[in-house]
C-alpha positions in Angstrom: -106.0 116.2 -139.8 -103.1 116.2 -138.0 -100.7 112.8 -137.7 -102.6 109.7 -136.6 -101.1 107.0 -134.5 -101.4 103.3 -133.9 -100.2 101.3 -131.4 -101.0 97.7 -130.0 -101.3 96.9 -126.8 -102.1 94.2 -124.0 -104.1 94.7 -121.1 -101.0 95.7 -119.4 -98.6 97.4 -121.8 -102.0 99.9 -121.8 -102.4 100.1 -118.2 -98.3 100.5 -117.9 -97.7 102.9 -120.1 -100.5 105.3 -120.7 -102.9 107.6 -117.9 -106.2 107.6 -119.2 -108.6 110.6 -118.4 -112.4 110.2 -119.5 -113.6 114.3 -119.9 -116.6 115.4 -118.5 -118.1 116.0 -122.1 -117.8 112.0 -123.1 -120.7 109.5 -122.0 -120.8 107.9 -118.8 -120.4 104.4 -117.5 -123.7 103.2 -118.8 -122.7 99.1 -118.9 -124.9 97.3 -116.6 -124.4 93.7 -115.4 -125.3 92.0 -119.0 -122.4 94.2 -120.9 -120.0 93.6 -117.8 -120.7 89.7 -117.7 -119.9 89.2 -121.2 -117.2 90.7 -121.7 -116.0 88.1 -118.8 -117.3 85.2 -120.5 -116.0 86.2 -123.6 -112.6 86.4 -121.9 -112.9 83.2 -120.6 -114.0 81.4 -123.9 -111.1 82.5 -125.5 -108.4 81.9 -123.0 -108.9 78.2 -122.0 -106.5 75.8 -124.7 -106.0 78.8 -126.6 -102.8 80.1 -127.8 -104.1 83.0 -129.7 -104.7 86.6 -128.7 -108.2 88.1 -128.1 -108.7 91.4 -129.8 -111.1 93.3 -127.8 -111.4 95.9 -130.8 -109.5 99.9 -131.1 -109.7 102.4 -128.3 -109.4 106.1 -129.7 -108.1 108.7 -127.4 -106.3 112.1 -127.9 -102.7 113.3 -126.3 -102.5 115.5 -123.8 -100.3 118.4 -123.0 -98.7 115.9 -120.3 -96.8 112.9 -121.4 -98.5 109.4 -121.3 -101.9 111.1 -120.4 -104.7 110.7 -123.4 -108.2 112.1 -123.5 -110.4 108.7 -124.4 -113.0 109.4 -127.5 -113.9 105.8 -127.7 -113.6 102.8 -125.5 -114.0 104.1 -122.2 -116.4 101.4 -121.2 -114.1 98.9 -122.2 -111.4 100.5 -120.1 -113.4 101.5 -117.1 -114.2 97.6 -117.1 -110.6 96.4 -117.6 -109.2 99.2 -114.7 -112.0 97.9 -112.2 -111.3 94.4 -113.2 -107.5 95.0 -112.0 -108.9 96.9 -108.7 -110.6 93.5 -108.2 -107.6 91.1 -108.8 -105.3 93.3 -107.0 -107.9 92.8 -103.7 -108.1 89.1 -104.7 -104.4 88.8 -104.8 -103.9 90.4 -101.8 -102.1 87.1 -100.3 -99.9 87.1 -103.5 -97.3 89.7 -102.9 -95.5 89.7 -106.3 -99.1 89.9 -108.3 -100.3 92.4 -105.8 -97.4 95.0 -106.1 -97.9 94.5 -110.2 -101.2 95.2 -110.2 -100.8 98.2 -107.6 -98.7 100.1 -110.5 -101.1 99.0 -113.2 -104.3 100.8 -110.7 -102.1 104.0 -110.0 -98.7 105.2 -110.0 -96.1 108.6 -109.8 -94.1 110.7 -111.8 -92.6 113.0 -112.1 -93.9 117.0 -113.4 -92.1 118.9 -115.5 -91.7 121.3 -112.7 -90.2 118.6 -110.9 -93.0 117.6 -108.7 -94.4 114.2 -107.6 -97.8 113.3 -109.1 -99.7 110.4 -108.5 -102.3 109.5 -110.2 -105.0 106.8 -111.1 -104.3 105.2 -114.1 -108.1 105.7 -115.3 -109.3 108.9 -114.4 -113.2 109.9 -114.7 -113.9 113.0 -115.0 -117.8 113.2 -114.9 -120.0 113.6 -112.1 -118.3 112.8 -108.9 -116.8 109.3 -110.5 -113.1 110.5 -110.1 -113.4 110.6 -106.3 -115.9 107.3 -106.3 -113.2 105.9 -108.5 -109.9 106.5 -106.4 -112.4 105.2 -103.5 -113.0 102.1 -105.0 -108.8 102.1 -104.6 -108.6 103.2 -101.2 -110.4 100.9 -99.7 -109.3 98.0 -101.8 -112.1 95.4 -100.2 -114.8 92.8 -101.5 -117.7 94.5 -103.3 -119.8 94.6 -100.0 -117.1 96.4 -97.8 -116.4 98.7 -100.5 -120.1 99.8 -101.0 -120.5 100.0 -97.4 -117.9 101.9 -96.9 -118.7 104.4 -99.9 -122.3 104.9 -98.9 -120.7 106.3 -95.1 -118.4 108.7 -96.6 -121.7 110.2 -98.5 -120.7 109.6 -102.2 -124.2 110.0 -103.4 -124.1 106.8 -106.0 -126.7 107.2 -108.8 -126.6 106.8 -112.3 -123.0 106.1 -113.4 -121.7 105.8 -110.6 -123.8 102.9 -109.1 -122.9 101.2 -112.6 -119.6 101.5 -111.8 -120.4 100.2 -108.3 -122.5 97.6 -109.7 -119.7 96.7 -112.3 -116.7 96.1 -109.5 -119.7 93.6 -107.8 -119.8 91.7 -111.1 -116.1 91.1 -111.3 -115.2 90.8 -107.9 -117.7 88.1 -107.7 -116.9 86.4 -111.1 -113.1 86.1 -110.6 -113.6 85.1 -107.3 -116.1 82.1 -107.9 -114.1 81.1 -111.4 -111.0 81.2 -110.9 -109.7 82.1 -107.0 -112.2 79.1 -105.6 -110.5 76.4 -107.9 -106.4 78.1 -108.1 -106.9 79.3 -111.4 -106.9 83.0 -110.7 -103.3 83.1 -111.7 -103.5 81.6 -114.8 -106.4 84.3 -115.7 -104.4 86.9 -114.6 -101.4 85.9 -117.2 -103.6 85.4 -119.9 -105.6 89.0 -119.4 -102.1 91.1 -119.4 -100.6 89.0 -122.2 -103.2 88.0 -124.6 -106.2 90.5 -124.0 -105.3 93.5 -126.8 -106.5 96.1 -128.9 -105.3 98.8 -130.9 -104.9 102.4 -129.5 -105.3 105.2 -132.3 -104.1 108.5 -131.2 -104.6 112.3 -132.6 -105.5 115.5 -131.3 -109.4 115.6 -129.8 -110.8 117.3 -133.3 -109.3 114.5 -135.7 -110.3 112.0 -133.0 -113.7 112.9 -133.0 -113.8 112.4 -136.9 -112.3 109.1 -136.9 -115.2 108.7 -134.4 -117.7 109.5 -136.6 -116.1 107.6 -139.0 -116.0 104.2 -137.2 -119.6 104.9 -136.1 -121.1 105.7 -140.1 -118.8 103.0 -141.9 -117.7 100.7 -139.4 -114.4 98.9 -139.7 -112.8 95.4 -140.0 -114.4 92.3 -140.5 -115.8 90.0 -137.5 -116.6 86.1 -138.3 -120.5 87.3 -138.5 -119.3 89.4 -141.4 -116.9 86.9 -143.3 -119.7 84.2 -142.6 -122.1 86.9 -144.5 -119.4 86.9 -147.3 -118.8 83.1 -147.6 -122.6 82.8 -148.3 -122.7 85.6 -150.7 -120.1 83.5 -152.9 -122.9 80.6 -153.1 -125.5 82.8 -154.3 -125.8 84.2 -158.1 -125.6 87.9 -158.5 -129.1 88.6 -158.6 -129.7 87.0 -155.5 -127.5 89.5 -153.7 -130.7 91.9 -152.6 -132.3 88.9 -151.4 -129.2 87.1 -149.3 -128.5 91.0 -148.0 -132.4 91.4 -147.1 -132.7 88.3 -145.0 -129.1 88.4 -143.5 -130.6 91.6 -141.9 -133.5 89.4 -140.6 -130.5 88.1 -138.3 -128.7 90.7 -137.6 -131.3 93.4 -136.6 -133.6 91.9 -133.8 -130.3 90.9 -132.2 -128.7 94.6 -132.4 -132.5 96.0 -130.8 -132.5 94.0 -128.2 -128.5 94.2 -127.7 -127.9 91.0 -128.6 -124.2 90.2 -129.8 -124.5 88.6 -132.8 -121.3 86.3 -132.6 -122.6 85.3 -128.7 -125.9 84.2 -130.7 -124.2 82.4 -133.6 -121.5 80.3 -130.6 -124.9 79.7 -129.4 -126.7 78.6 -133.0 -123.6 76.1 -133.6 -123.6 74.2 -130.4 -127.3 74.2 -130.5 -127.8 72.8 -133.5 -124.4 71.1 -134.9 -122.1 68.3 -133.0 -119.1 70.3 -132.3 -115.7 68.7 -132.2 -112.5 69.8 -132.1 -108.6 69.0 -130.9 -109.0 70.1 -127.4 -112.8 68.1 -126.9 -114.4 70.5 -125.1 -117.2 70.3 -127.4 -117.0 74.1 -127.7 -116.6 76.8 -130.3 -114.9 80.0 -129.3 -115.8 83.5 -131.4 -112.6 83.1 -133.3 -113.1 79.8 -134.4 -116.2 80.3 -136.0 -115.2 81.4 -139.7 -112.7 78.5 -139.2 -115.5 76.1 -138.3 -117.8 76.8 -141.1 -114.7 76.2 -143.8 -113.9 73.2 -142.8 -115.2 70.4 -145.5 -116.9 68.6 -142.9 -119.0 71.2 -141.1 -119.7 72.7 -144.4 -121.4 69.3 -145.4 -123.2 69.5 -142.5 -124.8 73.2 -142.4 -125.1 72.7 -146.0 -124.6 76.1 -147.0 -122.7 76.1 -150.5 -125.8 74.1 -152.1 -128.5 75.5 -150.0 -127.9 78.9 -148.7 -130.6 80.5 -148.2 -132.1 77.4 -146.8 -129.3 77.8 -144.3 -129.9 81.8 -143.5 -133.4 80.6 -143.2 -133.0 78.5 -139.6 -130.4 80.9 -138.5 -133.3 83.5 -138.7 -135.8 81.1 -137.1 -133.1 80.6 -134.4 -133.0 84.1 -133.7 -136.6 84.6 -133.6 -136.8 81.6 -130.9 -133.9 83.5 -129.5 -135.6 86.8 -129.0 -138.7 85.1 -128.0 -136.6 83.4 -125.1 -135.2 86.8 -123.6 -138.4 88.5 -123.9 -140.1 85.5 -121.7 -141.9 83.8 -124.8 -142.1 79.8 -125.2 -141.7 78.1 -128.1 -145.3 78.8 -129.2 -144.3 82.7 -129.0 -146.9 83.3 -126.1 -145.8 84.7 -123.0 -144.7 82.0 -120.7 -144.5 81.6 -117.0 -141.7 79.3 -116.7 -139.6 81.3 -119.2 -140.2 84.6 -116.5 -138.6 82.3 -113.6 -135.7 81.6 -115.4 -135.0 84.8 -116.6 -135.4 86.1 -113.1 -133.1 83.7 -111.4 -130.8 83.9 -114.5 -130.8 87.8 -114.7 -129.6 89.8 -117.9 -126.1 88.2 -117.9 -126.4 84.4 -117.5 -127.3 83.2 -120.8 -125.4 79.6 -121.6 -128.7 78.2 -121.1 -130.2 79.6 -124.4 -127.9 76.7 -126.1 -130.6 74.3 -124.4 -133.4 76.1 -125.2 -132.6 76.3 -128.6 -131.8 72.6 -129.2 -135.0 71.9 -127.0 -136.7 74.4 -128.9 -138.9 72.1 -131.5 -140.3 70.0 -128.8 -143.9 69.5 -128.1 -145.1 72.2 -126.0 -146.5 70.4 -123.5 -142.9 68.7 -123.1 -140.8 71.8 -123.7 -142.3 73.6 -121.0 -141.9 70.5 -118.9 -138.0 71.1 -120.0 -138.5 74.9 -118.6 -139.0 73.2 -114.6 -135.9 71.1 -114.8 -134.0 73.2 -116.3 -134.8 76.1 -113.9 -134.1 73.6 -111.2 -130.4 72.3 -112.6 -129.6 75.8 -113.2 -130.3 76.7 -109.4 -128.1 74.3 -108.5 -125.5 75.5 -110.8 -125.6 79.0 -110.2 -126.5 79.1 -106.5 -123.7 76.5 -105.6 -121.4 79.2 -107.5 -119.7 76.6 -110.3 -118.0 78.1 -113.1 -119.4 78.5 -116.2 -117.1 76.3 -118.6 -118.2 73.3 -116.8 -121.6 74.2 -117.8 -120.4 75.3 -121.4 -119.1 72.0 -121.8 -122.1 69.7 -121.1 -125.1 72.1 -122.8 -122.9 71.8 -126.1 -122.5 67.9 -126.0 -126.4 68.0 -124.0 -127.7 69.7 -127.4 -126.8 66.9 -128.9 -128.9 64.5 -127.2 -132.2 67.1 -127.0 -132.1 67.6 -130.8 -132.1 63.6 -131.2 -135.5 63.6 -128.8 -136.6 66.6 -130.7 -136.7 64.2 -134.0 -138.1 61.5 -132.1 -141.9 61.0 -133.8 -143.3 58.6 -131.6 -144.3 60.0 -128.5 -143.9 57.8 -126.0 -140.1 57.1 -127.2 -140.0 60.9 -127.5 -141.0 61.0 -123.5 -139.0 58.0 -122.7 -135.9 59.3 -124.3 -136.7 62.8 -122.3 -136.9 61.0 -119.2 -133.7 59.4 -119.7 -132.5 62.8 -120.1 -133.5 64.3 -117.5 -132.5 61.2 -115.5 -128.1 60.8 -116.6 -128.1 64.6 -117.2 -129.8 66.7 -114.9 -130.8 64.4 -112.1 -127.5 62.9 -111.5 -125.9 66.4 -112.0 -127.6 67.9 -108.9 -126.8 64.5 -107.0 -123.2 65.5 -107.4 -124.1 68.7 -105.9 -126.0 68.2 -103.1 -123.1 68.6 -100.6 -121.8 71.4 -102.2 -125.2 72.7 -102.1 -126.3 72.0 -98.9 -123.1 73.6 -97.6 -123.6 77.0 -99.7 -127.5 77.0 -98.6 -126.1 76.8 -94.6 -123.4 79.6 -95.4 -125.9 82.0 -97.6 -126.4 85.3 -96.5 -127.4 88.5 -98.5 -124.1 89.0 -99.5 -123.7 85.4 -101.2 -125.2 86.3 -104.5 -127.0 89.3 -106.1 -129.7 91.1 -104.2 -132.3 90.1 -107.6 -131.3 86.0 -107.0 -131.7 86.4 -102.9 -135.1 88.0 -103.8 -135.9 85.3 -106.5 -135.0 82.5 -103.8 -137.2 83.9 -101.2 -140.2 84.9 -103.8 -140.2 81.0 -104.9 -140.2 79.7 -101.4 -142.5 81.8 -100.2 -145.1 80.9 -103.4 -143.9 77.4 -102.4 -145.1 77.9 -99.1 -148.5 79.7 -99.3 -149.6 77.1 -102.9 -149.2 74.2 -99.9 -151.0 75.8 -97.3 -154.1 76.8 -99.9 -153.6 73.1 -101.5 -153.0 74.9 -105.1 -151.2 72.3 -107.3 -150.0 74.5 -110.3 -147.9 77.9 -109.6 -148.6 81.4 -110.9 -146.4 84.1 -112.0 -143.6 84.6 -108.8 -144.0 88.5 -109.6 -146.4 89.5 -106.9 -144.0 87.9 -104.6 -140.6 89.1 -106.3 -142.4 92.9 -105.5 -142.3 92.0 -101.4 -139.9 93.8 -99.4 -137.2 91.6 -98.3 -137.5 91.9 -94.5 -134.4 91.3 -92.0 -135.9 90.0 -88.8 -132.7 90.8 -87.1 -132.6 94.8 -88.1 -130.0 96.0 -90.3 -129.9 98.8 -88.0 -130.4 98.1 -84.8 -130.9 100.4 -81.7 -128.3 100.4 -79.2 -131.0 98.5 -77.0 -131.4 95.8 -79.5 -127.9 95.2 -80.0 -126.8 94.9 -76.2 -129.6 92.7 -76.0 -128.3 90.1 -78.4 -124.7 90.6 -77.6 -126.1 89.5 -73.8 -127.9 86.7 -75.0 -125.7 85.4 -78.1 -122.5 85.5 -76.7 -119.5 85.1 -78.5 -121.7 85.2 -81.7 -121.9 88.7 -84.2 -124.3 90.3 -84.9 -123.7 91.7 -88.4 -123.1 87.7 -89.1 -126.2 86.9 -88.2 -128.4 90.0 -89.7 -127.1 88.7 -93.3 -128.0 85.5 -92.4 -130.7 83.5 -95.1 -132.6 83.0 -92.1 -132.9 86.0 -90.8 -134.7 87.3 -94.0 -138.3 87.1 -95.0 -140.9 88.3 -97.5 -143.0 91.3 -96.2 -145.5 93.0 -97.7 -144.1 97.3 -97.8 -146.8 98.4 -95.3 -146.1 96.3 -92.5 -142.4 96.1 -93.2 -143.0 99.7 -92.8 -144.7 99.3 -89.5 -142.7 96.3 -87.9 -139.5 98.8 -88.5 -136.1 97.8 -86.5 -137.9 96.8 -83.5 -137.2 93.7 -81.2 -138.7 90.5 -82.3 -141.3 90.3 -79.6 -142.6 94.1 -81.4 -142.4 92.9 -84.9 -144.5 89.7 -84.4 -147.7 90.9 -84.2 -146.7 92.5 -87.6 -145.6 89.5 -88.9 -148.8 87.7 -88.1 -150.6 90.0 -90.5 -148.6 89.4 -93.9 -150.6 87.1 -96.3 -147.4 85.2 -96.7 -147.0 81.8 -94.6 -143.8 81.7 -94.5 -143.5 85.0 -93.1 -146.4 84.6 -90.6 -145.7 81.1 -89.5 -142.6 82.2 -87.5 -144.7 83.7 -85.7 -147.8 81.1 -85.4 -149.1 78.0 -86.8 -152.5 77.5 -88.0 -153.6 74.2 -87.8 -157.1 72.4 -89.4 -158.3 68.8 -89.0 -155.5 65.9 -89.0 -154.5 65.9 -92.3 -154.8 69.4 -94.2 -152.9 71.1 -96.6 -152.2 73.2 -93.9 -150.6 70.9 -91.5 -148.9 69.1 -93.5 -146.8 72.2 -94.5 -146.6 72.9 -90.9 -144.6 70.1 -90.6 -142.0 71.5 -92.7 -142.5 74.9 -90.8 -142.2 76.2 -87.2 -142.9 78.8 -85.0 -141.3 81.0 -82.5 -141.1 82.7 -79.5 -137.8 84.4 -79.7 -135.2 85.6 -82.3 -131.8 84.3 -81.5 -128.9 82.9 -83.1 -130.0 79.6 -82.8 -133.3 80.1 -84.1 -131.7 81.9 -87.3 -130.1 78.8 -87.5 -133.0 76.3 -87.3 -134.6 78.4 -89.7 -131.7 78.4 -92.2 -131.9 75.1 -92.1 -135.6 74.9 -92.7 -134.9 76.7 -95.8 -132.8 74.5 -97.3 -135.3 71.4 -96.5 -138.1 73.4 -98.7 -135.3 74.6 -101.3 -135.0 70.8 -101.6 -138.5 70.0 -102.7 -138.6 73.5 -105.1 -135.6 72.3 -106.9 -136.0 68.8 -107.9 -135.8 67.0 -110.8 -139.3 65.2 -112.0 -140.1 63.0 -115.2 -142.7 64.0 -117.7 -146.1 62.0 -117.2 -148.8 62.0 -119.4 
């Protein structure tokens, strides 16, 4: 084995100094939006108050025959990730000319060959597929995730695979940094704590030594992570012959979580403020991944968990914890069963919003009948959350100290002081919460378009209206599963590609006013079932109606027509929530954008349990 190197390095000491080049024979980009996201939020635990550096693990690569340039063995999702996050904050920081010039030299830069030539080059360089020219793309047209896949899709970059997870990736950071930290001025602050205090160590030998330490790594695995010292600190409370036994449950923790992908440190932050009152010197009332160890020596918190006279009492609920845990992302309830209200929440939440899992875990020994009471409210506060774009240590901070308060009504025996303290809850906690917001909300509901949020929440939005919608007009009281309507096609009454007749036509009519404004517009889009969407096509309005009139969805074929019955129906009294018309135009995408956000209003609400 020839001579092995270490080095360490920040975010941008890497990205200064080194030209990294992924070969064709390495795996592709295979993080999705889960990976992507929590890498993020694990960035962003660590950097708020904190004064320490966040090791992000080792990157193995091998030296090429030209200087700076290394082959990467391991790490390459980690580094695709980092070198699209800087494409992203270099577009971001467009109106910062000192950041934006930085960053520029951190994406690509020149030098010098040794036949005295001037290269330049990407700093990340993917070799596989077609992702080296997607990648230096993704540069060129330095843009907001939407312009940039618009613009990659016309120069005919086929984008499958890896390559619409890298495109998929940029979306996810674009959109993270900008609602986090640009929105509230904090984007800069990020920015110095990602080149600074971001590291990890680069080890460095030729390709075949590299692929042994490779193997190595993945057979043995290396260092010691707080899940691992927290396995040794409860070995030293157990006698020797209960080491089999300590080692054979700790594996009841670790392995559901490592099937279904599960970090185990993002489970145990999760188990702590679920279950335990955190405190600490900055009162956030949240534990970071490198505080964890800390946490469970102190005197106090040992006292607490109990751990040194009980341990395997203490393994014990960590493993029920993860078994509630894995129920939760596979759309189980407490009882285990499969549960509707879980599947709405995991379908507005996605695979990479997961701070509500602290909740459900605190609220996780309630009665059923009031825990999946909890599921409602909860999916309705998180809507407001998510869909109003606030950032997610806001919400880190109240679910820790909130957990608090749910495991109190959780011990509450008596039931109606159990349902009265649940009330009360829901009442200072999640009722006044989305008071606070309905401005802000009401504002982002009149500004959403298809490009405000990921095509899954824009689907989930419409799918829940649209159930909302047809359970009024049939006088159904309690909702189904939002999966038949999730499967709809989402329709843009306004084409997205319009003929040259169509678009002269609402130029004429709408002047002043764009038209690939309005197409995006919230309401401009409706559920459709495939077969008539097929049918209805990019005509005008006036073709497309007697389509619409056929769709088994209300919403969709009330634009068209009102049915009305007797004086006080089901039917009419949704209809006065609804309305017809007789043209498409700006104004009426407006009216109906606005009638959207009246029935988002009485979706999303806040109600108290009754018995």
């Amino acid at each position: 084995m020839k001579r092995i190197e270490n080095h360490k390095y920040s975010i941008y000491e890497a990205f200064m100094e080194c030209f990294y080049i992924v070969p064709d024979y390495q795996r592709e980009y295979v993080w999705t939006e889960k990976e992507v996201y929590q890498l993020l939020e694990d960035i962003n635990s660590e950097m708020d108050g904190s004064a320490n550096e966040y090791f992000i693990g080792t990157i193995l690569v091998s030296p090429t025959d030209t200087k700076n340039h290394f082959e990467v063995i391991d790490g390459q999702q980690r580094l695709t990730t980092f070198f699209l996050m800087l494409c992203a904050l270099k577009n971001l920081f467009k109106d910062n000319q000192d950041n934006y010039q930085l960053i520029s030299g951190l994406i690509s830069t020149s030098y010098p060959t040794r036949e005295g030539k001037v290269v330049t080059a990407l700093k990340l360089d993917p070799r596989y597929e077609n992702a080296s020219e997607l990648m230096k793309r993704i540069v060129e047209i330095n843009a907001d995730p939407i312009t940039t896949k618009n613009e990659i899709q016309a120069s005919g970059i086929t984008s499958f695979g890896s390559l619409e997870n890298i495109i998929n990736a940029y979306d996810v950071i674009y959109r993270y940094l900008k609602d986090n930290y640009l929105e509230n001025g904090s984007l800069a602050k990020y920015w110095g704590y990602l080149t600074n205090d971001v590291v990890f160590i680069q080890i460095s030998t030729d390709v075949g030594s590299a692929l042994k330490i490779f193997e190595t790594i993945n057979e043995r695995g290396i260092g010691l992570n707080p899940m691992d010292l927290l396995k040794n600190l409860l070995f030293t409370q157990v006698k020797k012959d209960d080491f089999n036994k300590l080692k054979n449950e700790w594996k009841k923790i670790t392995a559901p979580l490592e099937k279904h992908k599960e970090k185990p440190l993002r489970f145990l932050r999760y188990f702590l403020m679920a279950n335990y009152k955190i405190e600490n010197n900055r009162n956030d009332y949240i534990i970071r991944e490198d505080e964890i160890y800390d946490w469970f020596t102190n005197k106090e918190n040992a006292e607490m968990c109990n751990y040194q006279n009980k341990p395997f009492d203490f393994v014990h609920s960590i493993i029920l914890d993860v078994e509630k845990y894995v129920d939760f992302l596979n759309g189980r309830g407490n009882d285990g069963l499969h549960n509707l209200k879980m599947d709405n929440l995991k379908k507005m939440c996605g695979g990479a919003f997961s701070l509500h899992y602290i909740l459900l875990l605190a609220a996780s020994k309630f009665p059923k009948y009031l825990f999946d009471h909890f599921l409602v409210q909860l999916e309705s506060f998180l809507f407001y959350y998510i869909y109003s774009r606030t950032p997610t240590k806001e919400l880190e901070r109240n679910f820790s100290r909130w957990a608090d308060e749910l495991r109190d009504i959780s011990k509450t025996t008596n039931r109606e002081q159990q349902i009265s303290k649940y009330n009360n809850f829901l009442k200072t906690r999640f009722l006044s919460s989305i008071e606070s917001k309905e401005y802000e909300m009401a504002d982002a509901m009149r500004r959403y378009t298809s490009n405000s949020m990921q095509k899954y929440r824009t689907r989930y939005m419409l799918a829940k209206i649209t159930q909302y919608v047809d359970m009024a007009y049939k006088g159904i009281k309690q909702p189904g599963s939002i999966s038949e309507y999730t499967s709809l096609e989402i329709e843009h009454i306004l084409p997205n590609t319009p003929s040259p007749e169509l678009l002269s036509d609402f130029i004429s009519n709408n002047p002043g006013l764009s038209y690939d404004d309005y197409k995006i517009k919230l309401g401009n889009l409706t559920m459709l079932e495939k077969p008539i969407n097929i049918v209805a096509s990019n005509d005008f309005f006036s073709a497309k109606s007697e389509e619409y009139k056929k769709s088994k969805c209300y919403l969709t074929s009330s634009i068209v027509q009102l049915n009305s019955v007797g004086n006080n129906s089901s039917i009419n009294r949704i209809n006065s929530k609804l309305k017809a018309f007789s043209e498409w135009t700006a104004v009426s995408i407006d009216e109906r954008q606005e009638l959207l956000l009246n029935l988002s209003k009485d979706i999303w609400r806040i109600q108290e349990y009754n018995d």
